[in-house]
N, C-alpha and C positions, 0 to 999 in steps of 0.2 A: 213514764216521764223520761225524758230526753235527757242526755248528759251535760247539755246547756244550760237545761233547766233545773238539773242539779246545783249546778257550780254558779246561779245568777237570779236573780229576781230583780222584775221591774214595776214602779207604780208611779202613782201623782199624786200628789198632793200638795195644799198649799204650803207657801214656807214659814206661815205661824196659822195660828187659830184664832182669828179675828174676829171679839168681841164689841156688840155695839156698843158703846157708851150713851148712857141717859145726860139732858143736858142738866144735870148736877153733875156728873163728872166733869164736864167741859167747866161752870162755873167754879168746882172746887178749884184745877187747873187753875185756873185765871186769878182769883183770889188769893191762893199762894202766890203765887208770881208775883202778883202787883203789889204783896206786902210784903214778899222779900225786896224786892225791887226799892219800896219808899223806904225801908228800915235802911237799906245801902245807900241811898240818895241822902239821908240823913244823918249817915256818920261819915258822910263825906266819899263815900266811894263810889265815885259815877260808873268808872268798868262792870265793879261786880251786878250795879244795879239793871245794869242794859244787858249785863251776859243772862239775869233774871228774866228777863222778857223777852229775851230771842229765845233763850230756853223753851219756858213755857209755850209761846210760838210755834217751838218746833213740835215737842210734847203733842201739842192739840192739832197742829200736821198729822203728822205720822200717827195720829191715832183714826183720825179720818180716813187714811190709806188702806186700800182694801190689800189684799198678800196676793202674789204671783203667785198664780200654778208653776209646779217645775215637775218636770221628769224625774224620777231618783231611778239610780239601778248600782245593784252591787254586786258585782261578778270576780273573779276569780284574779282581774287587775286591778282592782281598785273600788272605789265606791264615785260615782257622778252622780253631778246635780245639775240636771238640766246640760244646756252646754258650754256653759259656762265656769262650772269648776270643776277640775278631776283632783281627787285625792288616790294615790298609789300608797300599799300597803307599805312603802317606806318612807314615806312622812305622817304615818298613824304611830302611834305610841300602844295604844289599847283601846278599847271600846265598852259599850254596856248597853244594856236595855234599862229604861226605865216603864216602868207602868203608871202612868197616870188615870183615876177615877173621872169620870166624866170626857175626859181630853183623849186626843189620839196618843198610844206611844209613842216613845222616842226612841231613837238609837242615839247616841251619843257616844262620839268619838273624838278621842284626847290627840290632839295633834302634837309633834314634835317642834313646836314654837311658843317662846315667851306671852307674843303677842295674839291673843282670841284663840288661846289653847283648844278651847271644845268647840262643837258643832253638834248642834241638836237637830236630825233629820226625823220628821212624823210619818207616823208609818202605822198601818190599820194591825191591829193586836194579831189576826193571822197572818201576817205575813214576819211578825218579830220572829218566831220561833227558826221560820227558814232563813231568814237574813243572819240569826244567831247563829245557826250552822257555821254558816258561810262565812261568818266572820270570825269563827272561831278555827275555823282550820290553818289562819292567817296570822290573828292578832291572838294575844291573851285578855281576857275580859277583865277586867277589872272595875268596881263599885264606883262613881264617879257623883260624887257629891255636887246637889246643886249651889251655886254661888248666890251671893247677898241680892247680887243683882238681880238674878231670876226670882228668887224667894220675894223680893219687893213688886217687883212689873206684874207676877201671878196675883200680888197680894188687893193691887191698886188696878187691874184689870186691864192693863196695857199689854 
């Protein structure tokens, strides 16, 4: 093995795990929606009733959207995705693996900003262990708890 190939790994994969939805998912989607939506039209709040239905709208978009391949690679400057975003080990705070059953790992890395603090990159179970190296000789690893919002999207299959 190569000293580059020490200090770097590269893969693809998509940037989520996109699940088909049955059209009962579609119609649950729609049924909330349009009974958040009349319960808001009825106590007088036309905004909140119409942000209900672009909501769901989008919901049922974006779930129809299939995920872009990207490039990932984590070498010795940074971590990139695709070519469109580089992160340098001085806007990383720490990092972690997670193992999900059924699903691909993740690396997930805590960034140094208030705003979309983490970034969940999927990654094939063999390749965690070398990526953990590699990112360990940079960052400190630290446990990185999943938020509400992931815990609900995994839950509702989004």
């Amino acid at each position: 093995m190569t000293e580059k190939e020490k200090t770097s790994i590269e893969w693809r994969a998509a940037e989520y795990e996109h699940s088909e939805k049955t059209t009962s998912w579609f119609v649950w989607v729609t049924t909330v929606s349009v009974a958040i939506a009349v319960f808001a039209f009825i106590k007088g709040n036309f905004f909140f009733g119409t942000f209900a239905l672009v909501a769901g709208g989008m919901i049922i978009m974006f779930a129809r959207r299939r995920p872009h391949v990207f490039d990932f690679k984590i070498s010795e400057k940074g971590v990139f995705i695709g070519t469109i975003k580089t992160f340098t080990y001085d806007q990383i705070e720490s990092f972690s693996m997670r193992s999900r059953f059924g699903h691909l790992d993740e690396v997930v890395l805590k960034r140094k900003t208030i705003i979309n603090p983490t970034i969940h990159i999927p990654i094939d179970s063999e390749l965690a262990e070398r990526a953990r190296e590699i990112l360990g000789v940079k960052l400190p690893e630290e446990e990185h708890d999943e938020s509400i919002v992931d815990i609900l999207f995994d839950y509702i299959g989004f």
